[in-house]
N, C-alpha and C positions, 0 to 999 in steps of 0.2 A: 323135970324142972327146965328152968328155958334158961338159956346162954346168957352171958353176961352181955354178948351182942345182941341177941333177938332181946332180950331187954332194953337194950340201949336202946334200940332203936322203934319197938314199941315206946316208949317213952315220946319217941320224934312227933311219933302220929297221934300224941296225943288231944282228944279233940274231935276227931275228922269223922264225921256221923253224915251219910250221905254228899248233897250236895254241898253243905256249910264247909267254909274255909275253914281249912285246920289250922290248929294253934299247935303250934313247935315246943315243946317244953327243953327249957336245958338243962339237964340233969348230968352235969359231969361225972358225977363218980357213978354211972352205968352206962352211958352210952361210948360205945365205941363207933367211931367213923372208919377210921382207915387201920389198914394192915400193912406194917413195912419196916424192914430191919433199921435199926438203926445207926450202922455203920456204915454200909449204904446211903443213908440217906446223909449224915456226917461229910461224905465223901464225894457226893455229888453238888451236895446246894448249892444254889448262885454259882457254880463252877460247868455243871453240865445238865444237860436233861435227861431226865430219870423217871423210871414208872414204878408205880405200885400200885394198892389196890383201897378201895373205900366199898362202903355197906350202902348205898344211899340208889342204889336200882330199885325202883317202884315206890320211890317216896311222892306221897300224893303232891307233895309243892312240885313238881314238877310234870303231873299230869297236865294235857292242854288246857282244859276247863280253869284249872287254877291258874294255867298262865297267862290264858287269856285275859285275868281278873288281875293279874300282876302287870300287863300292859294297860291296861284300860286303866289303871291308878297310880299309871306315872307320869309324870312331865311331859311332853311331845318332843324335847330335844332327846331325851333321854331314850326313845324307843325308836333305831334304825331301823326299816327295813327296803332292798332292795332286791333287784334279780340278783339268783344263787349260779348265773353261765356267766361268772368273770375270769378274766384272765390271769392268769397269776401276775402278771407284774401289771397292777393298773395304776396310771398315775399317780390317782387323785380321790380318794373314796366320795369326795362331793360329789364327783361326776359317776357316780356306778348307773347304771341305768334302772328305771324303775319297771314294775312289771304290770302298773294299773292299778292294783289288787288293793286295798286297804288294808288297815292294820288287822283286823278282825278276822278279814278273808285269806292274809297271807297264816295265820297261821291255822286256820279253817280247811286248808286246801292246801297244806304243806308236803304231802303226799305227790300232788299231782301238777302243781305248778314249780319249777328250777325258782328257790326264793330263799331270800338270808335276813336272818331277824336278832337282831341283837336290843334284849331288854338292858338298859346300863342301869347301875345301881340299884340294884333289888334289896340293898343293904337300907333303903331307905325303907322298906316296907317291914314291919317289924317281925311277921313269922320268919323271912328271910336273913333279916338281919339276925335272929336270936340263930338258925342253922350256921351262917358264916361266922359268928365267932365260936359257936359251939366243935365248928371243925378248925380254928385255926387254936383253939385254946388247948388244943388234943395235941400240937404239933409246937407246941409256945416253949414248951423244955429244952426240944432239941434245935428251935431256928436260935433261941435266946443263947444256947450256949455257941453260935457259931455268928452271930451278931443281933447283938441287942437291941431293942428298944422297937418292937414291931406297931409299929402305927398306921395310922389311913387305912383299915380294913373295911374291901368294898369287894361286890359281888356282880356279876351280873350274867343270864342265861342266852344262851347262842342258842337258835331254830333254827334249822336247816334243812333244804330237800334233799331228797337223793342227788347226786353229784354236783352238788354245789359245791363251790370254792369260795375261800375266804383268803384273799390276795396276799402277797407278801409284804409284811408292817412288819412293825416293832412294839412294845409297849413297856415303858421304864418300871411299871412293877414288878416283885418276883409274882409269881404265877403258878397256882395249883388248878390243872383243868381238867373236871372229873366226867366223865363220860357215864352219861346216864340212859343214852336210849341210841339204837344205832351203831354205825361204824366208822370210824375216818382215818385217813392218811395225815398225820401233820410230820411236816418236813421242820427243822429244827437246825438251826445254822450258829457259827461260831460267833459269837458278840465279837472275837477280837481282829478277823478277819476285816483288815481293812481296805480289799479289793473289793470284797463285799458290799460293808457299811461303812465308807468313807468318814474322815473325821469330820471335812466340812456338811455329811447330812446329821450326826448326833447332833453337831451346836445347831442348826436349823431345826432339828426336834424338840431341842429345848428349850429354844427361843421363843418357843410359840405358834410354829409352823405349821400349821394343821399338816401340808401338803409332803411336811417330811414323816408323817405317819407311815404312810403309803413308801416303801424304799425298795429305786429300781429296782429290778431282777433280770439275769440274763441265766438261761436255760446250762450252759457251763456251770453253772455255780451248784446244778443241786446234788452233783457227786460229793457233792465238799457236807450236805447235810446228815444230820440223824435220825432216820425214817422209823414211824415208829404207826401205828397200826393199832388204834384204840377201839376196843368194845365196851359193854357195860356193864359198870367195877372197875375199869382203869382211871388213874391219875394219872397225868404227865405234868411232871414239873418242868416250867419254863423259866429259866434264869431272865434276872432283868436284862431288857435290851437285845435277847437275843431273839434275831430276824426269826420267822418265822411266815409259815402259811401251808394250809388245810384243804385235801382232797375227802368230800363224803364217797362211802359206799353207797349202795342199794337201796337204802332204807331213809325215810326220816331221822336227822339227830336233835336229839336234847343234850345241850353239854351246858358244867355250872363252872364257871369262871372265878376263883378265889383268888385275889390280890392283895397287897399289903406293900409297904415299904418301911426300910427302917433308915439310919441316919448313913450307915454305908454303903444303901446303892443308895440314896439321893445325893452323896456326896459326890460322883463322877458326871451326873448331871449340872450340879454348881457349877462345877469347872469348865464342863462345854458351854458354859451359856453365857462366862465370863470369857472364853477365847472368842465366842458369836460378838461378845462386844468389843472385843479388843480386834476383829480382825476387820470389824464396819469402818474402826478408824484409820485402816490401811497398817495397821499392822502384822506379824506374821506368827501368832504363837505357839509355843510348843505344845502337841496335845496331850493327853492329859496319861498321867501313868511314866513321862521324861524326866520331871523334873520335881521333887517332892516338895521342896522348899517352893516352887513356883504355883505347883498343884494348892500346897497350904495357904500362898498370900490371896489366889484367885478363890479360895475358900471362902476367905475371910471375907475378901473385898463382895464375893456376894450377899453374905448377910448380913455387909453393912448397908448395900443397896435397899436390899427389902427392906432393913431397918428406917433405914432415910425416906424409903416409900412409903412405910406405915403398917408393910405386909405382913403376913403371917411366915414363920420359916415355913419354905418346901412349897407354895403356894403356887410358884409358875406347874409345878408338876398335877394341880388339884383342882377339880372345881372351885 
């Protein structure tokens, strides 16, 4: 008889008859994604980064042909791709240098040209979309019991050459990045290290900044990181906000990007974006984590903003 996982995951492919696109079936009570203690995982969330393992190596959504089909039916904002020989500390990801190649041809020739391809929002596409909740719904017991109310669930797939680099950023989601094809280096830095990631670039990240995406780096600082060395079936969970940036090995990589947010990491972003306001008007605020009664009123006062503006909560952080 077959596993409760070779089931599970039979289930996934279900559909996938030559070259037709597969349909994802979610079938929770058989399929299993990931394998990982759970006191462990209790113990690291949003606090550190931490690996384990998932079933998801040779799923056809992630062969090229289908991803090829997965970029050709997204948005054109939505599908980055540049040269994969950047520098780890690069300004400004606008300005990454481009390689000629088209969308088509960069992942055509991902092999033999240095090139970096980021599909964003795969969650819009729906075989994608039914995988990312199907793996975040496996995992909803244990993040629910260490903060509730998991919302914004979005996905999206990294291409890459052999030794291609993906610079040193930040990204306010928490973050499960699963390594499906390939090898790579990601280096893995303190969120609280404020030599690091100063306070005035979080309120610039959340102000709206594109260009604080992209957050210096000086070559001292990577004794300070958590090196970690993924193959395929590794997870690396990336706490929100914490700096980050990726060396490939040898080979082409596919890696699947799973984010979310809940109401408490969005709530330290509130506050940087209300000291971003309070320090435009020459003010000097304290940052965030000082002072809890001030931390609460810059809470408030931002969701009265979006209110007055008409916004949705959480919306500076979202398409």
């Amino acid at each position: 008889m077959m596993s409760e996982t070779a089931v599970g995951l039979a289930a996934l492919r279900v559909g996938h008859r030559g070259n037709a696109a597969p349909t994802v079936a979610a079938n929770d009570g058989l399929a299993t994604v990931f394998d990982y203690e759970r006191n462990t995982f209790a113990r690291h969330f949003n606090r550190s980064p931490f690996v384990f393992r998932h079933n998801l190596v040779g799923h056809p959504l992630f062969e090229f042909p289908r991803l090829m089909q997965l970029a050709r039916g997204q948005a054109v904002h939505r599908v980055r791709y540049n040269a994969g020989n950047l520098p780890t500390n690069l300004p400004a990801w606008e300005k990454a240098p481009q390689t000629g190649l088209s969308m088509e041809e960069t992942i055509e020739k991902i092999e033999e040209h240095i090139s970096w391809m980021q599909i964003r929002r795969a969650d819009y596409e729906p075989d994608y979309r039914t995988l990312i909740h199907l793996c975040l719904d496996e995992l909803a017991a244990d993040i629910n019991a260490l903060e509730p109310g998991m919302d914004h669930r979005e996905g999206s797939v990294i291409i890459s050459s052999p030794s291609a680099v993906t610079p040193f950023h930040l990204d306010h989601e928490h973050n499960f990045l699963l390594q499906i094809r390939g090898r790579k280096t990601v280096s893995v830095f303190p969120r609280e290290d404020r030599e690091l990631l100063p306070e005035e670039h979080l309120e610039g990240y959340f102000s709206g900044k594109k260009k604080f995406r992209a957050v210096p780096f000086d070559e001292k600082f990577q004794k300070r990181a958590w090196e970690f060395e993924l193959g395929p079936g590794d997870v690396l969970h990336i706490p929100s906000t914490s700096p980050h940036w990726v060396k490939n090995h040898d080979q082409a990589s596919v890696s699947f990007s799973i984010v979310f947010t809940t109401p408490t990491s969005r709530r330290p972003g509130c506050i940087h974006y209300m000291n971003a306001r309070l320090r435009k008007l020459g003010l000097n605020p304290l940052p965030v984590g000082h002072s809890a009664l001030r931390d609460h009123l810059k809470y408030l006062g931002y969701h009265l903003l979006q209110h007055l503006a008409g916004a949705e909560r959480g919306a500076l952080f979202h398409e």
